[in-house]
Structure formats: structure tokens, C-alpha cells
N, C-alpha and C positions, 0 to 999 in steps of 0.2 A: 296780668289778668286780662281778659278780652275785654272790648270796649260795651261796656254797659247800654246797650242802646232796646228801645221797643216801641214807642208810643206818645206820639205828643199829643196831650189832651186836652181839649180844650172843652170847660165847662159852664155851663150857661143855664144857672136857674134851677134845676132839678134835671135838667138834661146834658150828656157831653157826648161831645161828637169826637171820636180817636178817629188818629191819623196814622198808620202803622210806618216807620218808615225802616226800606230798606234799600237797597241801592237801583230798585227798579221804579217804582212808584210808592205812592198813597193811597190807601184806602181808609174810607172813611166808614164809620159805625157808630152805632147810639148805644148808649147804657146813662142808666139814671144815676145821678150821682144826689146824697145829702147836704152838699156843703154849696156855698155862692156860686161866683163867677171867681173864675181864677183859670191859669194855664202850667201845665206841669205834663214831666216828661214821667210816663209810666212804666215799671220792669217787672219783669215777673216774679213775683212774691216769694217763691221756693230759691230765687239769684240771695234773698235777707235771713232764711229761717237760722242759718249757721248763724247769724250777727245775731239774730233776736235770741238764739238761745243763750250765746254772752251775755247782755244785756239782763235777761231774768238770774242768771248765776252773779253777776254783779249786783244785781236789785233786790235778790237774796228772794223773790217772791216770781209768779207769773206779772205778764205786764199784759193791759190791755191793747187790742191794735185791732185796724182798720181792715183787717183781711186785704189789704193790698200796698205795692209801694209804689211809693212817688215822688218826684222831684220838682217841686212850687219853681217855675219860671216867672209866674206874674201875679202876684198875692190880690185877694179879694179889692183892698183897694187901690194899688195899681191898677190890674185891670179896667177900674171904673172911671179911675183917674185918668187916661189916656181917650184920646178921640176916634172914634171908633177907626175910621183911616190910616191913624197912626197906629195904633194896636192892630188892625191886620197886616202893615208892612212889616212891623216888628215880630209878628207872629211866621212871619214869614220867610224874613231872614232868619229866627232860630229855626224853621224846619230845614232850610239851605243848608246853615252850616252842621246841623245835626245829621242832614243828608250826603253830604261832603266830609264823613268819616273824623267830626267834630270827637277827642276824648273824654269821656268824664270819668275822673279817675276818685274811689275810694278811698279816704286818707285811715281813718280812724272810726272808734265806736265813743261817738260824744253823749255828755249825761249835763242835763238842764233841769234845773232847781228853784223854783217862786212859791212862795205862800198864795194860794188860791185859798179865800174864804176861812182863814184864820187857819190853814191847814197846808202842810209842806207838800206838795205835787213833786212830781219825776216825770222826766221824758228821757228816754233814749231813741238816739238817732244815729245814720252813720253821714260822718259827714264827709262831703264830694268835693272834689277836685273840679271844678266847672269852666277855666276860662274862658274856652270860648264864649260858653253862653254870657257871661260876664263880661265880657267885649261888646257884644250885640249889647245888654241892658244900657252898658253906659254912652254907648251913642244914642240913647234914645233918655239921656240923662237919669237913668235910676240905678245909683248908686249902692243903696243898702240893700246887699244880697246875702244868704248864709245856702249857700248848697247844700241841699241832704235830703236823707232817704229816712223818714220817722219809723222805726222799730217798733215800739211801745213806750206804758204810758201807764201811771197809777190811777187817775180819774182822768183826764184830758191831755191833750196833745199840750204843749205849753209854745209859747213863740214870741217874736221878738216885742211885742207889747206885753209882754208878759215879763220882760227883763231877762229874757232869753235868748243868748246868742249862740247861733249853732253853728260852730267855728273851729279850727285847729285849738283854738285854747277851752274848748270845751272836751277833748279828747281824754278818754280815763279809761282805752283799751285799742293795743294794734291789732289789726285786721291784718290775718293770713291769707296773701292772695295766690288764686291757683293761677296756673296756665291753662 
């Protein structure tokens, strides 16, 4: 499969500023986002629909989604956790080596499971082969990473405070990969 690559985004507040990377430069753009501060690599949505229409054949129902996909490099409190200095070196070595023809490779269609509110929640994801980016985190000491791309979702996305890990042992369908 070719190397999944489109957009590091980085989001601040109700606003993100996308970095498009390809082997010439960056450019930068605004679009509003809903959620915190966080940093994630973005692909284009129609790269998941094959995946998400697994996912709803497995779920036995449609699943709810974000109209977009993306890969959490720096979660809402990492992000805040980090010093502002140290979070743009680090944001910056992940554009380098994502610039530097970094892989992130597809493994599986993973399925995550928590009672939210006295009721059984689902998520599907596809979860990502990421080392490089996972090289870069743990020089900058953070550890607990789960690579993936969120498909859908019976009420909410669910995540690792959520007793959700999205991992090769969460995998419960292989992914057909093209050329």
C-alpha cells in the first residue's frame, strides 16, 4: 500500500492550523475544529470508507463518525503537558521525519469496548503501524501511544481513559491492502 501520508495538524482551541506535507514544502491553512488542543496527522477520508464499511458489517448497524480521519500524535493532555518550546521542537521533528518519507503502515480493523453510563459503547478503528512517529514521542519521554485512524462509533469515540486500547490485540478484521 502506498504510504499513507497528508497533513499534520495541529489544533488550538476551536482553530487548526494544517501543514500539508509533501516532498516540496508546507503550507499552512485554518479550519475550525470541535475538540481541544491536540496534534494529529490527517488523510483523506475516502483512503477509510472501504474500512468503515467493514466495521458497520461487523457492528451489524451504521456507526457514527467524524466526517474525517486522523491520527492523535499528541493527545489533549500531552499537548498541554509539554512546554510550549518543547512541543514545537517535538512538533517539528514529527513534520521532518514525516517529511523524510517516515511509513505509517495499516495493520488491522481494531474494535474497543467500555460501559459509558451504564451502557455498552463500540468504537472502530484502524489501527497503524507508526514507528517512526513513536521514536520521536519517546525521545521527548511519552510513552503510551496506540496509533490509529477512528472509523466509527456507537455514541462516542471511546479511548484510552476509557479502558481502551487501540492496539494489534484490539484487531477483530484484516485490512486488504492495494498497490
Amino acid at each position: 500500500m502506498k504510504t499513507l501520508l497528508a497533513v499534520l495538524v495541529l489544533a488550538s482551541g476551536g482553530a487548526m492550523a494544517q501543514v500539508k506535507i509533501s516532498n516540496k514544502a508546507f503550507k499552512t491553512e485554518t479550519k475550525d475544529y470541535d475538540k481541544g488542543t491536540y496534534a494529529a496527522i490527517e488523510f483523506p477520508v475516502d483512503q477509510f470508507k472501504p474500512a468503515l464499511k467493514k466495521a458497520e458489517e461487523l457492528a451489524g448497524s451504521s456507526l457514527r463518525t467524524r466526517g474525517e480521519a486522523h491520527l492523535t500524535v499528541l493527545t489533549p493532555p500531552e499537548y498541554m503537558k509539554l512546554d510550549g518550546k518543547v512541543r514545537k521542537i517535538l512538533l517539528e521533528d514529527m513534520k521532518n521525519v514525516m517529511q523524510n518519507g517516515a511509513e505509517l503502515k495499516p495493520v488491522c480493523i481494531g474494535k474497543g469496548e467500555a460501559e459509558v453510563q451504564g451502557k455498552k459503547e463500540t468504537t472502530y478503528f484502524v489501527v497503524m503501524d507508526a514507528a517512526p512517529l513513536r521514536k520521536v514521542r519517546e525521545k521527548y519521554h511519552l510513552q503510551e501511544f496506540y496509533p490509529h485512524v477512528t472509523l466509527g462509533f456507537t455514541k462516542r469515540d471511546l479511548h484510552f481513559e476509557d479502558g481502551v486500547k487501540k492496539d494489534k490485540s484490539s484487531c477483530v478484521a484484516d485490512l486488504k491492502l492495494s498497490n
